[in-house]
N, C-alpha and C positions, 0 to 999 in steps of 0.2 A: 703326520706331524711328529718331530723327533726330538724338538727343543723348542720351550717356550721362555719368556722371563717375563717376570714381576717390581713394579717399583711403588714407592708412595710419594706424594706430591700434594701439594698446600702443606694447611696447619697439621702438624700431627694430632691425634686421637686413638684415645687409650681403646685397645683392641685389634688397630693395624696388624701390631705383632702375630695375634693369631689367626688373620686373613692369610698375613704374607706365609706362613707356620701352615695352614689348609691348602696353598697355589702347593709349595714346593712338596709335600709329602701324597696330596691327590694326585701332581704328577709324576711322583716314582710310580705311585701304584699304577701307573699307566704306562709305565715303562721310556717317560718323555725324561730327558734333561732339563734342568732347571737352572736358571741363572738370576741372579740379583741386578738389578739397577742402582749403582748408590748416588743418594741426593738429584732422585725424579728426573726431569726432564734435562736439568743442567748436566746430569751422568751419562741420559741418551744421548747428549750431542758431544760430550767428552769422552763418551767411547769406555764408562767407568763401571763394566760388567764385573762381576765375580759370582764363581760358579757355588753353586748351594746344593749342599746335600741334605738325608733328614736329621743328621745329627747339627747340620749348621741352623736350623730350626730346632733342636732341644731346650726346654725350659726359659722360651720364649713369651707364650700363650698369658703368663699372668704378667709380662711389663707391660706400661706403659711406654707412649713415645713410638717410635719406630726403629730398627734395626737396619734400615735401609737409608737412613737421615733423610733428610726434605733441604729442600734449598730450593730459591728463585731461580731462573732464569730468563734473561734481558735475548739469548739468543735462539732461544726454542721458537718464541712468536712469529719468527722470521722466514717467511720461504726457505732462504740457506738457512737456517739451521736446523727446521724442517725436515730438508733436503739428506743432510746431516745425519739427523739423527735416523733417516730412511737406512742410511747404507750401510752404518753404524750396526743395525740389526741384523741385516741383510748379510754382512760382512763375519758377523758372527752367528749366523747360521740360524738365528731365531725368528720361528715361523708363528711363533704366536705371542700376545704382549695381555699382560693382567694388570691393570692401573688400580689405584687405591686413593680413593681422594675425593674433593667435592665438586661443584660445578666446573672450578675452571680446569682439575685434572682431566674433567672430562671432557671439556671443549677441546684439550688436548689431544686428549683420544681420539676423537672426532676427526680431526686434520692429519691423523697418523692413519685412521680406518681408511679415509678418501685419499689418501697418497698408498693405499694398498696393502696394509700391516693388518693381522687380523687383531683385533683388541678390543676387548673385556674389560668393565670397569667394573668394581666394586665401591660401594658411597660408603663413603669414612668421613664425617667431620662433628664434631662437636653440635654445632648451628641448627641440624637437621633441619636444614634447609633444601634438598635436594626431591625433588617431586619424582612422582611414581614408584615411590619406596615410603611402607609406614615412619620406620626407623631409619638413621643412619648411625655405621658402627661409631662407638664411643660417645654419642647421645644421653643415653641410659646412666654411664659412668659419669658426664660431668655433671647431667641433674641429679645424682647421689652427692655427688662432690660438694655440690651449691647448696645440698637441703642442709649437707651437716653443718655447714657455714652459719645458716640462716641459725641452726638450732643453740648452735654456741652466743651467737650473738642477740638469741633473745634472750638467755640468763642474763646477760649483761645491761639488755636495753631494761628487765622485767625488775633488776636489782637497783638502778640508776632511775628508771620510770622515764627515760627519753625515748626522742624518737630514732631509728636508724631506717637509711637509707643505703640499701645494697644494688652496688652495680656489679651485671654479669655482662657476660659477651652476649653478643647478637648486634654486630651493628645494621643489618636488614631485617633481620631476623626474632621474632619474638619468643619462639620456645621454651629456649632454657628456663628464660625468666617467668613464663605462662606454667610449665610443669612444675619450673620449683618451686615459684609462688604458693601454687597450690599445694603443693605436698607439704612445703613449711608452714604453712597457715598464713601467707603476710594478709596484713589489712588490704593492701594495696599495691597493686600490679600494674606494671605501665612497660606497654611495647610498641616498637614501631609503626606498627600495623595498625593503628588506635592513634586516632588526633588526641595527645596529652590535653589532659583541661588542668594546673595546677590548682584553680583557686577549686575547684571538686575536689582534688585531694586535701587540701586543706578542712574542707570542711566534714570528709568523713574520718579527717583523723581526728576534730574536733566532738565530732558523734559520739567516737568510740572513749572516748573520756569521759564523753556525760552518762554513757553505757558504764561507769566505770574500769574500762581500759587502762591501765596506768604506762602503755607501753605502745609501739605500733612498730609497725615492720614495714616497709614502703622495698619491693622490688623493682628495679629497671633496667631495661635492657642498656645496652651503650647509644644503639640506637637512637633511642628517643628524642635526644638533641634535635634532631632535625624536623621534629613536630611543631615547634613553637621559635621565633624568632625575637631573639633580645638582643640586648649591647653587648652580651658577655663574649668572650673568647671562645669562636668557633671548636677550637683546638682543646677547651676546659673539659674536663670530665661531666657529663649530664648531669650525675649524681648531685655533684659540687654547685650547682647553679641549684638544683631541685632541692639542695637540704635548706641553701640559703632561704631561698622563697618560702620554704616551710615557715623556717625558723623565723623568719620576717614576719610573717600573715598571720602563725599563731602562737608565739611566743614561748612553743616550746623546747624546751633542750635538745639539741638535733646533732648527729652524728655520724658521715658516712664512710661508708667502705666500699672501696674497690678492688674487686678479689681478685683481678687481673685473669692471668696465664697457671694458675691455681687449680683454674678448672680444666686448663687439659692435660694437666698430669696423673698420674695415679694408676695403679692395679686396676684395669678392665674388669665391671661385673660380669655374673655368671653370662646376662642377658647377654652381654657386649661379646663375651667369649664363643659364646654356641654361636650368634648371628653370623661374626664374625667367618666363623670357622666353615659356618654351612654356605656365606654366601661365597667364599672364599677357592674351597672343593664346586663349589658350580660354577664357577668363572671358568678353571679349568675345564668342566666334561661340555660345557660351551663352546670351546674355542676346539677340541677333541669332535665334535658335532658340524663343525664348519661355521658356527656363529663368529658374526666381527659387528662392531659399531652397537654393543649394545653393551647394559650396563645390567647387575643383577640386582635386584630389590626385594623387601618382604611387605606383601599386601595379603593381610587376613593370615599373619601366620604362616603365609604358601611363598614359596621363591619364586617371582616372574622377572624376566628378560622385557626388555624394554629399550628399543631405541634409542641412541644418544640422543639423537635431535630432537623425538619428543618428549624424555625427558626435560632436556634443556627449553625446550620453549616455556615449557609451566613456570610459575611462579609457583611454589609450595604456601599454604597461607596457613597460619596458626589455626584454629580449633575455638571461635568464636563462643561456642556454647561453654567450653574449659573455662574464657576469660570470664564469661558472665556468670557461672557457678562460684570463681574466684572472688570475684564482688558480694556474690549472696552470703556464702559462706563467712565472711570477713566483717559483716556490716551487723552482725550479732552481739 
């Protein structure tokens, strides 16, 4: 093998940088050439290479976002552009392909490995939602991001004595909102994965007042919407339906916030850095080894190689015991 390339694809997440930063300077050390992909899969079928050196990785490792940009593509899904993006590679001499992204980069993978491309994924997204991996990169970074959130906005809720309701990302997905939950103390934590009951929320925020509580914290993913059916606008923010019904049920002063796109910005933590870096350098001595169709993940600490497809068949499901800890903890 003499030249590989690397791209990133879906949402961005902070630490990309130092995966894409670990492909291209593992393969100098390997004496391989290294090429860029710009804006993922729409670049593979556009033919939108640019050659990387390790200076074009220098003082990468602590942005956020990606270096390589991320964009859609409407033509990638397509046999032709499939097809495409085959010869594309082929045409520029690269023998080996390191993806950076979440389920669906890797479904993409996938359809590149069975048309004959060797290709390494590495799992990058926020959601960590990606099975047979503990973590995914930039994970770590948005539940820091959401805890400081949460911690600002209880001085606010603690000095006013209302309620706030914070929506995070995950619309499958419970995580962010199950670790941040936790780590910010909220009363109350609500994810997809969990039939919402709201008239229960009402009533342990009702608890936590007669406990002398003067404040409560209510976490949700975006998800949740889809737990419970009403007349409201599909399309409304969950938060915004869930403050009202608070505010309605128990009369108290209620106020939410949606942090949006907040959470996948920022400086990658150290966690986010090293993961990154280490699954980053094994994508490469993977693809150096003859591996293709397989994606690199950390279970117990250790880096394992694992099948795209049986990756992708799992569902990843939040951490059941976390949720019920988050309720014990909270009902004090």
């Amino acid at each position: 093998m003499r030249k590989i390339a690397v791209l990133t694809s879906g949402g961005d997440a902070p630490g990309m940088n130092a995966a894409i930063r670990a492909v291209v300077r593992t393969a100098e050390y390997y004496k391989l050439e290294a090429v860029g992909v710009m804006r993922g899969y729409h670049g593979l079928v556009h033919n939108e290479f640019i050659r990387l050196h390790p200076r074009s990785v220098a003082d990468v490792i602590q942005r956020g976002g990606t270096i390589l940009k991320s964009a859609r593509s409407n033509e990638f899904p397509t046999p032709e552009g499939q097809a495409r993006a085959v010869e594309n590679l082929n045409d520029a001499g690269v023998e080996g392909l390191v993806i950076i992204g979440g389920d669906g980069t890797f479904r993409g993978g996938m359809r590149l490995h069975e048309a004959g491309v060797s290709v390494v994924g590495v799992p990058a997204t926020i959601d960590n939602d990606i099975s047979c991996t503990d973590y995914s990169v930039g994970f770590d970074t948005t539940v820091n991001t959401v805890v400081d959130a949460i911690t600002k906005i209880r001085d606010t809720a603690t000095s006013h004595e209302r309620i706030y309701v914070v929506e995070v990302m995950g619309r499958h997905s419970g995580h962010i909102a199950l670790w941040a939950g936790l780590a910010g103390g909220a009363e109350t934590v609500l994810v997809p994965e969990v039939e919402a009951d709201l008239d229960e929320v009402c009533q342990r925020i009702e608890s936590g007042y007669r406990l002398g509580k003067a404040h409560s914290i209510v976490v949700v993913a975006e998800g949740v919407g889809g737990n419970f059916q009403t007349a409201r606008n599909m399309d409304e923010s969950s938060a915004f339906h869930i403050g009202d019904y608070v505010k309605k049920k128990t009369g108290f002063e209620t106020r939410v916030t949606v942090l949006g796109h907040i959470q996948r910005g920022g400086n990658p933590t150290a966690q986010d850095r090293i993961m990154a870096s280490r699954l980053g350098a094994e994508a490469v001595e993977l693809l150096e080894k003859g591996y293709s169709g397989h994606m690199v993940g950390m279970v117990h600490a250790k880096i394992k190689a694992t099948p795209f497809d049986e990756a992708l068949k799992q569902q990843k499901q939040v951490d059941l015991d976390f949720y019920r800890l988050s309720h014990i903890l909270a009902s004090q």
